[in-house]
N, C-alpha and C positions, 0 to 999 in steps of 0.2 A: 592922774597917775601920781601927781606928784606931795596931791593927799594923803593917796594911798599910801606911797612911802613914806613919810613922813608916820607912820603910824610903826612902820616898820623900822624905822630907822630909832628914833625914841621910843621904842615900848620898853626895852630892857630898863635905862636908867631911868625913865618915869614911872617903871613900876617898879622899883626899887624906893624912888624919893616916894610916891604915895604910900605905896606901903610901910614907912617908916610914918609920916606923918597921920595917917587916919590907923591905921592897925589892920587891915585886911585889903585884899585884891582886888578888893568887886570897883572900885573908883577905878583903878589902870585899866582893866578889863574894858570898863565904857568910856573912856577915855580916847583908847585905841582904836575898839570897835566906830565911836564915833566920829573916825577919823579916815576909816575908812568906807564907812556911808555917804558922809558928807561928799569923799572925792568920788563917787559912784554916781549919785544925784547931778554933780555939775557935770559928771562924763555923758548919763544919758540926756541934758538938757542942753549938749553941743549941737548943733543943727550939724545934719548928716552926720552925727556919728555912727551910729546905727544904718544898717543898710536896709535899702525900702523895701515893700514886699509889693510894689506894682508889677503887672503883670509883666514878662520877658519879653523885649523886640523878637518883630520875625527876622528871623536869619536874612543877611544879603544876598538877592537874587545875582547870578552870573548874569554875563555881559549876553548876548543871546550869539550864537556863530554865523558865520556869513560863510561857511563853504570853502573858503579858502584854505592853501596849502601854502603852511612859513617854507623859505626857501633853506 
């Protein structure tokens, strides 16, 4: 996430300083985008970040009744 920000946070004045220095947008643009790929890649190569697709526990069986009457 804090990739991702970072893309967002510097895109304004990065693409203002790039585009002063080269003459067009397309260098911010991958700049940015590649800024927020990169933090995409280390978020799905977190163990467990993603949730598993193993099949669902059976529900908890009740306790079985004994007959009795609470007082």
């Amino acid at each position: 996430m804090m990739l991702m920000s970072l893309g967002g946070l510097l895109g304004p004045p990065l693409s203002g300083f790039l585009r002063d220095e080269t003459g067009d947008f397309t260098t911010s643009f991958l700049v940015s985008g590649s800024l927020i790929l990169s933090g995409s890649f280390i978020y799905i190569g977190l163990p467990k970040a993603l949730p598993s697709c193993g099949p669902a526990s059976p529900p908890a069986t009740p306790p079985p009744e004994r007959g009795e009457l609470l007082p």
